[in-house]
N, C-alpha and C positions, 0 to 999 in steps of 0.2 A: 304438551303437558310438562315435560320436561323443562324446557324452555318456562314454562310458568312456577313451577319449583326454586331453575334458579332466581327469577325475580324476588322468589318468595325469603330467599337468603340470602338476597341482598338487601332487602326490605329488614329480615334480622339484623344483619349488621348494619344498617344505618340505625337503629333504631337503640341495640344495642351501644355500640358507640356515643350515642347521645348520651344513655346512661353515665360516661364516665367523664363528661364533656364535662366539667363541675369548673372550669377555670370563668372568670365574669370578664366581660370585654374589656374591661376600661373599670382602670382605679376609682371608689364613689368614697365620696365624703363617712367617717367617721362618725359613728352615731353612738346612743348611750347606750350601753349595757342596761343601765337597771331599768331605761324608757322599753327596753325590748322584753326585759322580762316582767313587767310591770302589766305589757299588752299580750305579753304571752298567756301569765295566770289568768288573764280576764278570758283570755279566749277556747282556755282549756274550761275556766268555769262555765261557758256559756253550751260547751262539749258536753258538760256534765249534764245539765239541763237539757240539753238537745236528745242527749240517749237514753234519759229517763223518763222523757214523754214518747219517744220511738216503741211501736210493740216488737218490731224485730231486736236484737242484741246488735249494740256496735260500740266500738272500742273508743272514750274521749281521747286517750292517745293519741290513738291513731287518725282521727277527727283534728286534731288539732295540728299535728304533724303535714297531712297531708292536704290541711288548710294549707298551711305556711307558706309548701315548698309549692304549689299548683301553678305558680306561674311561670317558676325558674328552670322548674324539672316539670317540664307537662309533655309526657311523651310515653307511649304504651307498657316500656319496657319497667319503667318506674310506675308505671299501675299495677303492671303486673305482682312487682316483688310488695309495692306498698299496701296496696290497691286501691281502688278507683277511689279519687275525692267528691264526697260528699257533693251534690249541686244544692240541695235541700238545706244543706247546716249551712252552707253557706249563703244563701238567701234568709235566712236563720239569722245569723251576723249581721249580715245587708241591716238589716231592720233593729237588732239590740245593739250592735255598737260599729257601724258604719266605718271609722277610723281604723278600724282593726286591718283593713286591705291593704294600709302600707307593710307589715309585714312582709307581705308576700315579695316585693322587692329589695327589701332592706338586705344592704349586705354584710360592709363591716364594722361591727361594733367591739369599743375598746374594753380591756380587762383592765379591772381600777388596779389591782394588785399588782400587774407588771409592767401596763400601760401597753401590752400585745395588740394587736388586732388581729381578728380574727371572721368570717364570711360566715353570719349569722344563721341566714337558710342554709349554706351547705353543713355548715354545724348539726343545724334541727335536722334535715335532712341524713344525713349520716347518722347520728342518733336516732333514726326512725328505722334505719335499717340496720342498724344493730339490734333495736328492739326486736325485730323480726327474724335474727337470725342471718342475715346476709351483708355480713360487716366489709369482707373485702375488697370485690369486684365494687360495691357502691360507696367509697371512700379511699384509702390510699390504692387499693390493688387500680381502682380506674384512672387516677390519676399518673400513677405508675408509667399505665400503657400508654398513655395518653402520651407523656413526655416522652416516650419509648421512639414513637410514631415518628417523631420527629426529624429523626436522626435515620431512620428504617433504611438501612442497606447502605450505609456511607462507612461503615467499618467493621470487618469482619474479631477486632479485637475488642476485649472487655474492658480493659484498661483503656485503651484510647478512647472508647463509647463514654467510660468514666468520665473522663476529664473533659470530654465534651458537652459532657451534659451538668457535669457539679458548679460551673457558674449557673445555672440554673433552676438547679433544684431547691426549694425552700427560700426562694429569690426575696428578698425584700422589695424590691422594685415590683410592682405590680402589672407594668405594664410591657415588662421584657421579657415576664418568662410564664409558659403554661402550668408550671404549679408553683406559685408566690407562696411565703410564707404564711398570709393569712388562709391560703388553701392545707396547706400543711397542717396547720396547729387543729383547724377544723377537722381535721383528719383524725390526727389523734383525739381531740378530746369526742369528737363524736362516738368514737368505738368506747372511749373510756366511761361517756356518761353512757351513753344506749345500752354499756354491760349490767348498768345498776338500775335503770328503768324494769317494772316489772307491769301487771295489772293493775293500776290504782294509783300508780305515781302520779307526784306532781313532776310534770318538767321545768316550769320555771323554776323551782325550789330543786330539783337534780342540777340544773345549772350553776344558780347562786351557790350553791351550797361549793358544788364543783370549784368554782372558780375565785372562792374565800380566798384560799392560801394555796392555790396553785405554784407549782415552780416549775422549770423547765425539766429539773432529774425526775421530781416525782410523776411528769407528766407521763415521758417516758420512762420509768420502772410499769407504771400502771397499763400502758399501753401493752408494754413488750409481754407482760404476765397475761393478760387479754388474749393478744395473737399469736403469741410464740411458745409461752406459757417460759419455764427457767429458761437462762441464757448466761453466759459466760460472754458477755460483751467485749472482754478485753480480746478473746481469741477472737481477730477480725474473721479468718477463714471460715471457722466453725460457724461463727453467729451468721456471715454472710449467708453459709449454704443455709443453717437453717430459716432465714429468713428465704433463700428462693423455695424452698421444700413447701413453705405455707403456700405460699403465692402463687408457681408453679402449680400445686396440689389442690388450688380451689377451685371447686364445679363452675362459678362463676366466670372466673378469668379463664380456665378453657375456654369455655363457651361462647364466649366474648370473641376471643383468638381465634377458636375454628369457624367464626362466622364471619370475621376479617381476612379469613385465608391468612393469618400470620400464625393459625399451628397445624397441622398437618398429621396423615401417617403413613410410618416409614412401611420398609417391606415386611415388616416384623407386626405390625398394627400396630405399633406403639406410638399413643399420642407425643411428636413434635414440636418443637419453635420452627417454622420456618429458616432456613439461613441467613434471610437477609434482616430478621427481629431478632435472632438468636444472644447475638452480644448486647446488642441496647435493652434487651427485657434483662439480662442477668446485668449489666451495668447500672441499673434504676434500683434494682434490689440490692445491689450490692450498694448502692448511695444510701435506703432506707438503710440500712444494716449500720453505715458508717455514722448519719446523722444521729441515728437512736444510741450509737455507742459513746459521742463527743458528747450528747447532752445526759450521759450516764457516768460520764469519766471514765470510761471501761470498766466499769463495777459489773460482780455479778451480781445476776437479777434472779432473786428466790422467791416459791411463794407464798404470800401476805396474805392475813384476814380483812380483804377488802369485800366488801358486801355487795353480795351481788356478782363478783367476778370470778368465781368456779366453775359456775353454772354455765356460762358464755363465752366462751373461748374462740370462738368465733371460727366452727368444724365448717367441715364442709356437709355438704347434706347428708349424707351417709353416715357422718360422725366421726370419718377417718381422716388420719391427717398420712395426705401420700406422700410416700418416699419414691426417689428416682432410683434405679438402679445405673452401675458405672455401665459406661459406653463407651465406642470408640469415638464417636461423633459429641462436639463441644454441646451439642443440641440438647434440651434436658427433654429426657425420658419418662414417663407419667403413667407407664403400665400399673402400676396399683391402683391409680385411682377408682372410684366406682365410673367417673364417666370415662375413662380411660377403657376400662373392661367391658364396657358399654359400647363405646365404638369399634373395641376390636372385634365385637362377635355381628356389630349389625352396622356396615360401612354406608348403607343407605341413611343412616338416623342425620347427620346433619343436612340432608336435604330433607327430609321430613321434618324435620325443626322450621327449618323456613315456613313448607309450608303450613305448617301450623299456626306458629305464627302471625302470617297473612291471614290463614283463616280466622284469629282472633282479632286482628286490625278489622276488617268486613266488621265482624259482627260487632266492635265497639262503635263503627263509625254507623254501621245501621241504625244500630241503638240511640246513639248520640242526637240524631238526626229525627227517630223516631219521638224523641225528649222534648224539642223544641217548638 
C-alpha cells in the first residue's frame, strides 16, 4: 500500500510538473495576431451557440479556452484547475468550422504595436487560469520553477544562481533557454488580460483591446498591481522579498514543490525549500523582481482604476497572502500559509495527495475509455 502511495506522488509530480512545462521545443514561425483573433471570436461565437443549445450550464469561456490549449496542455493536472475540454463542442467545431484546429497548435504570434512576440496558447492559456483564479503556479510561478530546476543544487549562493540563470531569463533566442521572451510577455499579459475577463467576456476583444497600445512600463505597472498589488520597485531588496512572499506563499507552487521533493519540513513543520532549490527558487524571483523593475524604471507602482483588476489579485485559495517569518536557515519559511498549517497538523496529506490524485487519473482514464 504504501509503496502504491508513493507511486501515487510521483504520478502527482509528473503530472504536476507538466503543468508548468509551458516552454515549446523548437522556435515556430510567426503568425498574425489579428488571423488569431479573428479565429478566436469565431470560435468563442460557436461556444456561445454550443451552451445555449446544452440543458446543462457551461461556461463559452471556458469552452473556448480549453478548446485552444487541448493539445499543448493535455494533461490531468490542467483539467483539473481548467477543467475537462469539451469532446462534444468540439466535434461541434469539427462540423461548423473545421480550420479552427490550428489553433490549438499555433504558437507565436506578433503584436502590431511593438512588433513583440509572444506564444499564443500559453497566452490563452494563462488567461484561462487567471480567469479561474489560479494565476501563478500556471504562468510565471511555473515557469519560474521550471528555470529553477535547471540549475538545482549547483549553488548554494543567490547571487551566483542569479547570474547563472539571467542570460537566460526572458531569453530572446528561443531555442537556448527554458523561459524565452515570448514565454514571458505571455506570462504577464495572460495574468493582466485573465484579471479583466469576467462571465460574458469576449476574449478576442479582451486581447485586441489589450494589445492596442500596449507598452513594456504599462505591461508591467499592470502586472505588478495584479500579483503584487503596490510596490516600490526602485527598493530592489524590498520588492525582491515581496515578490518571493507571493510565490513562496502560493497553495499552487507549494504544491507543485512538495510533490517534487524540492520543499520539504523541518523539525519545527514548517514548510521548506529543500537546500539544494533554496538559492535557484530565490534567484528566479529575485530575476522576476529585477526584470519588472528595469521595465518600470524603478518607478513606484500605485493603485490604478484598471477594470477588472481589484477583484483578482491573484490570492491564494484561502485569500491570504503568506508572510515568512525570519530564520536562521537561508531556506524560506511558509508557516502562515493555509497549506503550510495544513501540513504541519496532518504530515500524512502529501501522500494522500498522491493518492488521490491517482485515484482521479483511474477514474478519468475509465471514463475516457468508457467514451469511445
Amino acid at each position: 500500500m504504501k509503496q502504491m502511495i508513493k507511486k501515487g506522488l510521483s504520478a502527482l509530480s509528473a503530472a504536476l510538473l507538466a503543468l508548468c512545462m509551458l516552454t515549446p521545443v523548437h522556435a515556430a514561425e510567426t503568425a498574425s495576431l489579428a488571423d488569431a483573433l479573428d479565429q478566436t471570436a469565431r470560435l468563442q461565437q460557436l461556444a456561445e451557440e454550443y451552451s445555449a443549445a446544452q440543458q446543462t450550464e457551461s461556461d463559452p469561456m471556458m469552452l473556448t479556452v480549453n478548446y485552444i490549449r487541448t493539445q499543448r496542455y493535455a494533461d490531468a493536472t490542467w483539467d483539473m484547475i481548467l477543467g475537462m475540454p469539451s469532446e462534444e463542442f468540439a466535434q461541434f467545431v469539427e462540423q461548423q468550422a473545421p480550420e479552427l484546429e490550428q489553433l490549438q497548435t499555433l504558437e507565436n504570434v506578433q503584436i502590431p504595436a511593438t512588433g513583440e512576440t509572444v506564444d499564443f496558447v500559453h497566452l490563452v492559456a494563462g488567461a484561462g487560469a487567471t480567469y479561474k483564479r489560479v494565476p501563478v503556479v500556471c504562468t510565471w510561478g511555473g515557469d519560474c520553477i521550471q528555470l529553477a530546476g535547471s540549475i538545482q543544487g549547483t549553488s548554494a549562493d543567490e547571487e551566483g544562481c542569479i547570474q547563472q540563470l539571467k542570460p537566460y531569463f526572458a531569453c530572446e533566442d528561443e531555442n537556448a533557454s527554458l523561459m524565452p521572451q515570448s514565454d514571458w510577455l505571455a506570462d504577464l499579459d495572460g495574468v493582466n488580460i485573465g484579471s479583466t475577463l469576467s462571465s460574458g467576456s469576449d476574449l478576442s476583444e479582451a486581447i485586441e483591446q489589450y494589445y492596442e497600445n500596449i507598452t513594456g512600463e504599462e505591461r508591467a505597472r499592470r502586472f505588478v498591481l495584479a500579483q503584487f498589488g503596490e510596490a516600490d520597485t526602485g527598493d530592489q531588496q524590498a520588492f525582491r522579498q515581496q515578490v518571493k512572499d507571493k510565490f513562496f506563499g502560493d497553495s499552487g507552487v507549494q504544491l507543485l514543490l512538495l510533490s517534487q521533493k524540492q520543499m520539504t519540513l523541518d523539525e519545527e513543520r514548517n514548510i521548506v525549500t529543500v537546500d539544494s532549490m533554496d538559492a535557484p527558487l530565490n534567484a528566479v524571483c529575485s530575476l522576476t523582481a529585477d526584470t519588472l523593475a528595469e521595465m518600470l524604471g524603478g518607478a513606484q507602482v500605485t493603485d490604478a482604476p484598471l477594470q477588472g483588476s481589484e477583484s483578482q489579485t491573484g490570492e491564494t485559495e484561502s485569500g491570504e497572502q503568506a508572510t515568512r517569518p525570519q530564520a536562521q536557515s537561508t531556506a524560506p519559511v511558509l508557516g502562515q500559509s493555509s497549506l503550510a498549517r495544513t501540513m504541519q497538523k496532518h504530515t500524512w496529506l502529501p501522500w494522500a495527495l498522491g493518492g488521490v490524485v491517482v485515484f482521479c487519473l483511474l477514474v478519468l482514464t475509465v471514463l475516457s475509455r468508457k467514451g469511445r
